[in-house]
C-alpha positions as CSV (number, residue, x, y, z in Angstrom):
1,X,-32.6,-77.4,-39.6
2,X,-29.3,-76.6,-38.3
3,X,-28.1,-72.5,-39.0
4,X,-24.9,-74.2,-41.6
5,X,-28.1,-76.2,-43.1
6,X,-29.8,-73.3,-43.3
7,X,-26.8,-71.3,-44.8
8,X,-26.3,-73.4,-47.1
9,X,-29.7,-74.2,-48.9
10,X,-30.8,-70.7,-49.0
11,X,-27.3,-69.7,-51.1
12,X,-25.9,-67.6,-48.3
13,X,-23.4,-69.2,-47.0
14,X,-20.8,-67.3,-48.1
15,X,-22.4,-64.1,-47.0
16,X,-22.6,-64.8,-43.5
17,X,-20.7,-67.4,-40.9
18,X,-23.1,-69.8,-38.7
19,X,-21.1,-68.8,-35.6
20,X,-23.4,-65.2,-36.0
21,X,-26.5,-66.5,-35.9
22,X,-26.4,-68.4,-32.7
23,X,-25.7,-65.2,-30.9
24,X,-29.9,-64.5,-31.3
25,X,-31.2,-67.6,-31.7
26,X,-32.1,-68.0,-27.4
27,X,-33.2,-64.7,-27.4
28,X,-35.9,-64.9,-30.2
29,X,-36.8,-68.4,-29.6
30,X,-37.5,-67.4,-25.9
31,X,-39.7,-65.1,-27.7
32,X,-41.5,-67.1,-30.0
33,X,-41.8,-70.0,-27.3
34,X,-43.6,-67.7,-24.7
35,X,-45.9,-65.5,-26.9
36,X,-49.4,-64.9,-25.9
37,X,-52.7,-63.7,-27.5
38,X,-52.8,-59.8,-27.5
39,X,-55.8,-57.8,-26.0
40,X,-56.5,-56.8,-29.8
41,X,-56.2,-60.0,-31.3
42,X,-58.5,-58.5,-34.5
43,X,-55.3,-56.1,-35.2
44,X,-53.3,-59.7,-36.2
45,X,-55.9,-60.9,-39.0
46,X,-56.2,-57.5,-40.8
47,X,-54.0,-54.7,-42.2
48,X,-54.6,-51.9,-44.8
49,X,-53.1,-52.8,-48.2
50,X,-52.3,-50.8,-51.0
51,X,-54.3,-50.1,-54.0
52,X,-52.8,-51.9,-56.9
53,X,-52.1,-50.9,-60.5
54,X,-54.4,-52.2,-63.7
55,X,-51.9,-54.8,-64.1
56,X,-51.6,-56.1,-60.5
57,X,-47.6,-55.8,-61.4
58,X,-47.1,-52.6,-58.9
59,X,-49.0,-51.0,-55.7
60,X,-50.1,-47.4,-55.2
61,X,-48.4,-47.0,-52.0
62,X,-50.3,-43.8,-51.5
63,X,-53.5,-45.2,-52.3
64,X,-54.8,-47.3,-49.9
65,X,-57.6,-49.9,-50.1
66,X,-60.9,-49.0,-48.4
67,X,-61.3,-52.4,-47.3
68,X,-58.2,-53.9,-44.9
69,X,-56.7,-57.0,-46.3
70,X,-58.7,-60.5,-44.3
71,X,-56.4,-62.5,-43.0
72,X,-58.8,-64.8,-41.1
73,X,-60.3,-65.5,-44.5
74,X,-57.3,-67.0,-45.6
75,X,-56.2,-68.7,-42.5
76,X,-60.2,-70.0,-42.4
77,X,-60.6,-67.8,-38.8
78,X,-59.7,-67.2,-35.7
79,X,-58.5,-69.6,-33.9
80,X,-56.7,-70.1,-30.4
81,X,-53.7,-71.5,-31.8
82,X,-53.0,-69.0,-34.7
83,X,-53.4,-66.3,-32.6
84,X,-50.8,-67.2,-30.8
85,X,-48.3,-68.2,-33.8
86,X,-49.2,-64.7,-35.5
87,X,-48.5,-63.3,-31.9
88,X,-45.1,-64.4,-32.0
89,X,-44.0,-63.7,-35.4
90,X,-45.6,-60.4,-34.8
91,X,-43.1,-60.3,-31.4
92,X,-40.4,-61.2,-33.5
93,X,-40.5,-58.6,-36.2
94,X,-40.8,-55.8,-33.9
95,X,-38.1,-57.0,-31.7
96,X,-35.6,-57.1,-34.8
97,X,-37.2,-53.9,-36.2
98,X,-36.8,-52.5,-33.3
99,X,-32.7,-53.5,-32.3
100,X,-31.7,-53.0,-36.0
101,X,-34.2,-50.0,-37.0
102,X,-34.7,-51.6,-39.9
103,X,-37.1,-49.7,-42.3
104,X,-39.6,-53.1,-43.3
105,X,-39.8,-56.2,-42.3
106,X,-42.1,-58.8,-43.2
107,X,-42.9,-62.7,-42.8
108,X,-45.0,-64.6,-45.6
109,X,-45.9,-68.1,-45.9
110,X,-46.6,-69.8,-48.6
111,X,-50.7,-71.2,-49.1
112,X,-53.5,-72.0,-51.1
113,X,-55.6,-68.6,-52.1
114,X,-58.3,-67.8,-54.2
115,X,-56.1,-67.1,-57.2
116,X,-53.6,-70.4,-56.6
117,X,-50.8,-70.7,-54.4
118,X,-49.0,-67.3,-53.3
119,X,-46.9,-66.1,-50.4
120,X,-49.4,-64.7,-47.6
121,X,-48.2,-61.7,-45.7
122,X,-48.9,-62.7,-41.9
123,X,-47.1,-60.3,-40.2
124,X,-44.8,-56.9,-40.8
125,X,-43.8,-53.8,-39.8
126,X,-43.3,-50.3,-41.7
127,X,-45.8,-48.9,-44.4
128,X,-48.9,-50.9,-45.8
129,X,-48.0,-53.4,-48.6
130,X,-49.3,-55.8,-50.7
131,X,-50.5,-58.9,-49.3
132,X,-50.2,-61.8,-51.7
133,X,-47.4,-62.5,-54.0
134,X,-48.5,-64.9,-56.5
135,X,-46.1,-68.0,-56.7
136,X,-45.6,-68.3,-60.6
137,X,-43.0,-68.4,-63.0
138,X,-44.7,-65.0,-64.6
139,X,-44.9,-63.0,-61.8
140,X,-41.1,-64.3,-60.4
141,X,-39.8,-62.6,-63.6
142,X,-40.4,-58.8,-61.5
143,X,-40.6,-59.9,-57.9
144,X,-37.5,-61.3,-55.6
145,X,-40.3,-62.3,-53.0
146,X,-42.2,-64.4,-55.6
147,X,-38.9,-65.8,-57.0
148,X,-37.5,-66.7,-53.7
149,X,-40.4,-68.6,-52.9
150,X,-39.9,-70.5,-56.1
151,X,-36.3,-71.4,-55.8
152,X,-35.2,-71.5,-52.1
153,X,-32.3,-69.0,-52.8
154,X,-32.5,-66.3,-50.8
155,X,-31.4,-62.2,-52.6
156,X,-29.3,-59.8,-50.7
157,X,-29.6,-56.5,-52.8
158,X,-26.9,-53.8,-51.7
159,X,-27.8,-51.3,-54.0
160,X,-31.4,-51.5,-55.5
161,X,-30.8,-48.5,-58.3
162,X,-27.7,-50.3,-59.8
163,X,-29.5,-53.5,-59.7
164,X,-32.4,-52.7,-61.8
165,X,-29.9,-51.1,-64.0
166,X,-28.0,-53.9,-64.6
167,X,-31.4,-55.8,-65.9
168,X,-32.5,-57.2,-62.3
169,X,-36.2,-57.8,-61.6
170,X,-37.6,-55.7,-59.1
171,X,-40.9,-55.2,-57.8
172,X,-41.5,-51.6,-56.2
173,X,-43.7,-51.1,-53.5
174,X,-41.8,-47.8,-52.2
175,X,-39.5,-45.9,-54.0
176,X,-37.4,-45.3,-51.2
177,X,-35.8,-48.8,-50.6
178,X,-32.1,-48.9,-51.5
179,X,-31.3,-52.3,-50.1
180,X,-33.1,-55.5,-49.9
181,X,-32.7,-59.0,-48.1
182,X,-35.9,-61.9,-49.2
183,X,-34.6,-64.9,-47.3
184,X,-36.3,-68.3,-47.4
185,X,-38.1,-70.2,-44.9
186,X,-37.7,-74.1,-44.9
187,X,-39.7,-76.9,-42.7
188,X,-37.4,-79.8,-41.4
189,X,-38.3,-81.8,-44.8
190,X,-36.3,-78.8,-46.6
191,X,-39.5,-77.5,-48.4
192,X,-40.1,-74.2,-48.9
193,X,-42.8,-72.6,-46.9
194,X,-42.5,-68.9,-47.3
195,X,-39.8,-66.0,-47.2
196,X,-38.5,-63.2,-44.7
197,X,-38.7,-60.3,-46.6
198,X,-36.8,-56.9,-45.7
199,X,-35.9,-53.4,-46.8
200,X,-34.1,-50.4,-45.9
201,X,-33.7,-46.7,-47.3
202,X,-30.0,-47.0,-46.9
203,X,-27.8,-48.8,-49.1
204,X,-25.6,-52.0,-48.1
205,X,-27.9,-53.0,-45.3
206,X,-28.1,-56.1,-44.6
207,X,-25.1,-57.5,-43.9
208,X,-23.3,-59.1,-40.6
209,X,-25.1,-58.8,-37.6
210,X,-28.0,-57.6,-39.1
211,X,-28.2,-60.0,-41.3
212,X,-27.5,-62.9,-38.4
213,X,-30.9,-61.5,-37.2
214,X,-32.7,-62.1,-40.1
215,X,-31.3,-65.7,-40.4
216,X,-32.6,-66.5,-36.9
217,X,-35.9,-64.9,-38.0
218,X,-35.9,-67.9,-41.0
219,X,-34.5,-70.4,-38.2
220,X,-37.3,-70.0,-36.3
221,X,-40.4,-68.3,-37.9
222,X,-41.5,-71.8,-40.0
223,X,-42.7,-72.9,-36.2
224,X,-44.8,-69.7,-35.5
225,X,-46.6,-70.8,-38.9
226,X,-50.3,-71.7,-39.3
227,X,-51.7,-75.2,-40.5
């Protein structure tokens, strides 16, 4: 899928011209084609989660779980291959954390799980989050990552306070966030496999080049994903 393609399907295209995007996509595919297993490769299938309310509709960010979130459970193991893919997505995260300073950033795909089909986090950086977002309908109605996955059309939230205000669902895993950007990842078929999910503490983030980076994140991550 071609970045206009992409543009396009996701309900962005007036946000951001496809010109933008190409400027990144070498770099990060260089990335994601050349990744290799870490020396801690245990430190890709687990990550501490937050504790989450009665009602499953909100974390404790300051509560964590005792137990770290199994990734390899839900990816049925380790294996040689998905090592690698979590590498790079891993690689890829950092690297736009890192030139955008970005204050999340996050890659799920969408599977199979004990409780149905939900968006599995697979790899992020900034503080511990939830790790599923179930794929209904019901839980859609107060999450942008669940709805996103639904519909394909990705959110760009410039100011998260006057959002909610005006009646916007929102799903708070840290009451710091001001901005938001969930994006949608699409295989070649145009199905929707899982989302790109960021946040910042500063409002009006993601926009221009920053949000060219995330694009070429969505461009690129469904080929980092696991079977």
């Amino acid at each position: 899928m071609n970045t206009a393609d992409y543009l396009a399907r996701a309900g962005l295209a007036a946000a951001l011209d496809a010109d933008a995007v190409s400027n990144h996509l070498a770099a990060y595919g260089e990335i994601a084609e050349n990744s290799q297993a870490p020396a801690d490769v245990a430190s890709l299938y687990a990550y501490r989660v937050p504790e989450l309310g009665e009602n499953g509709a909100c974390s404790l960010p300051d509560q964590l779980a005792e137990a770290p979130y199994d990734l390899a459970a839900t990816l049925g193991g380790v294996r040689a291959d998905t090592t690698v893919q979590l590498a790079a997505l891993k690689e890829l995260v950092d690297r736009i954390v890192a030139e955008t300073a970005c204050g999340w950033l996050g890659v799920y795909q969408a599977r199979e799980v004990a409780g149905g089909r939900a968006l599995v986090k697979l790899a992020y950086a900034g503080k511990p989050s939830r790790a599923e977002f179930p794929l209904t309908a019901e839980f859609a109605l107060h999450s942008n990552n669940s709805a996103v996955g639904l519909s394909g059309q990705g959110r760009i939230i410039d100011n998260v306070a006057s959002y909610v205000a005006e009646g916007g669902a929102y799903y708070t895993c840290d009451a710091e966030v001001q901005s938001e950007a969930c994006l949608p990842l699409f295989d070649e078929a145009g199905v929707i496999v899982g989302i790109v999910d960021a946040e910042d503490a500063r409002r009006d983030f993601f926009q221009g080049e920053i949000l060219a980076r995330l694009v070429a994140l969505c461009l690129l991550a469904p080929n980092c994903l696991p079977d």
